[in-house]
N, C-alpha and C positions, 0 to 999 in steps of 0.2 A: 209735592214730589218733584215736580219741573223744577222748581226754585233749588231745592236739593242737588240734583245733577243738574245743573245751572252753575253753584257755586263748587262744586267740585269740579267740574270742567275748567272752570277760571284759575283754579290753584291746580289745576296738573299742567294748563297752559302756562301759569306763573314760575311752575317748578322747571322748567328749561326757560326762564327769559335771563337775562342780566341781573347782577347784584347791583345794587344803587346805593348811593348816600344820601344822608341828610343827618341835621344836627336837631337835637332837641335839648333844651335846660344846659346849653352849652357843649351837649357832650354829641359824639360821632354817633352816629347809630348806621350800622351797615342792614341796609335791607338783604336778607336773604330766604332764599328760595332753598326747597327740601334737600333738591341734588344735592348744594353746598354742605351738604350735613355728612356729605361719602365723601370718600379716598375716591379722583376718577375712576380707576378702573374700576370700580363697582358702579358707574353712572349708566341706564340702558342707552347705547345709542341713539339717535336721536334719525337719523338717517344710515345707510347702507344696509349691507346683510353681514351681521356680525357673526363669526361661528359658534361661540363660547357660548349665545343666548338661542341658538339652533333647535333645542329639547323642551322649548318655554313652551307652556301651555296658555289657553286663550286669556288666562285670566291673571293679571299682573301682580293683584296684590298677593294671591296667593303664590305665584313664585319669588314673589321676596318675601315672606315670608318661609320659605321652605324648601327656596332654593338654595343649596350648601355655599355655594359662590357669592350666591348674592344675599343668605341672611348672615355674612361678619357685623361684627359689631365695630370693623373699626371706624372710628373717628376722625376727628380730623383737630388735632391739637392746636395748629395755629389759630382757631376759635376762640382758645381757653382766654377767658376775661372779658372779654368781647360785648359793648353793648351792641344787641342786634336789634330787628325787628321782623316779627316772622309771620304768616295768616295760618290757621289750622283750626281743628277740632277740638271738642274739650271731650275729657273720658272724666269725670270726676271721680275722687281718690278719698279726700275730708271735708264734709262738709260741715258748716258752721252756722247752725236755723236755714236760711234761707240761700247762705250766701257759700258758694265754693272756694278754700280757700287752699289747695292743694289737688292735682287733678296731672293727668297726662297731654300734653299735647302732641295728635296725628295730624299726618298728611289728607287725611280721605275719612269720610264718615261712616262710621260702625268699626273703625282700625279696634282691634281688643275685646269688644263684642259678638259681631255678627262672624268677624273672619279671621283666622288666625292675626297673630298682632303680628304686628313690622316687626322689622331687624331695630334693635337697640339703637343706631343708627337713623334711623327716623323716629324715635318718639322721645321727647323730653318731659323730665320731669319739672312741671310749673307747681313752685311754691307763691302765692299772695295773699299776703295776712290780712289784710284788706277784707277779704274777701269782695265774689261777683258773683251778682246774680244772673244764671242764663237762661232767661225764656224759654230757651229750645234749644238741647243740644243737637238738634239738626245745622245750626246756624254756627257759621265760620265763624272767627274772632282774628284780630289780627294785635299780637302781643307787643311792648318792647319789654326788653328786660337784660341784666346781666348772664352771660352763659357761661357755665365751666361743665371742663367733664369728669363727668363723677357716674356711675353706675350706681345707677336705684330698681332696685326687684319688688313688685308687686302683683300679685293674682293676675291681675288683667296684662303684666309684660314687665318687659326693662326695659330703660330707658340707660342712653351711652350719656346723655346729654342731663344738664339741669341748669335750669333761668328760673333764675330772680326774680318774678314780674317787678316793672315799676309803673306800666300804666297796659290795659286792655280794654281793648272796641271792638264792636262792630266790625268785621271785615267787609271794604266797603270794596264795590268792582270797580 
């Protein structure tokens, strides 16, 4: 359970750090973090007393999830094409014997089961035909892949976002 809020502490500290680059197989990959997935004015501030967010209740993911301001879906189009790379949760979606080969990825662990799902906005829909097998959907992964926006609806949410996997790890700290 440590381990659990351990690595969810690291990816909400990650989710306000800087985007990075680096190159892999030739190509750009922009590391990015959940915020980048908002239009700013839906970002929660990070410091002062903002008025707009005045009514939020203790518990965060349930006001993005349910807060009308802050569940849009909008997007953020300059993305569209984009190889990224990003760390999150898996929600699996299709699975293939052993192996997941389509599945949701969240910011925070239980996003779609335990608590209302995110704003369309933070969850993409991961396709990898590949498939992957995950020990433990407690354990972060950290994906690269192609991303476009496309709107995909499923039981467990929609997703604003959808990536191509081309390779998935381990998210390591």
């Amino acid at each position: 359970m440590k381990k659990i809020l351990y690595v969810g502490a690291m990816l909400l500290v990650g989710y306000f750090s800087p985007v990075h680059s680096e190159t892999i197989n030739g190509q750009q990959v922009n590391e990015l973090d959940w915020d980048n997935l908002m239009p700013e004015y839906l970002v929660l501030p990070q410091d002062g007393d903002a008025q707009q967010f005045a009514e939020l209740t203790e518990d965060p993911m349930t006001d993005l999830a349910s807060n009308a301001p802050l569940a849009s879906a909008a997007v953020m189009p300059e993305l569209d094409g984009q190889t990224i790379r990003i760390p999150g949760f898996v929600v699996p979606l299709v699975e293939d014997g052993l192996k997941i080969t389509e599945f949701f990825l969240v910011p925070y662990f239980g996003a779609c089961i335990h608590v209302p799902p995110p704003p369309a906005n933070q969850m993409l829909h991961v396709t990898f035909p590949a498939g992957i097998q995950i020990d433990s959907i407690y354990d972060a992964v950290s994906i690269v892949g192609k991303l476009t926006i496309a709107t995909v609806t499923n039981d467990m949410g929609t997703a604003g976002y959808k990536l191509e996997a081309i390779s998935i790890e381990p998210y390591q700290l």
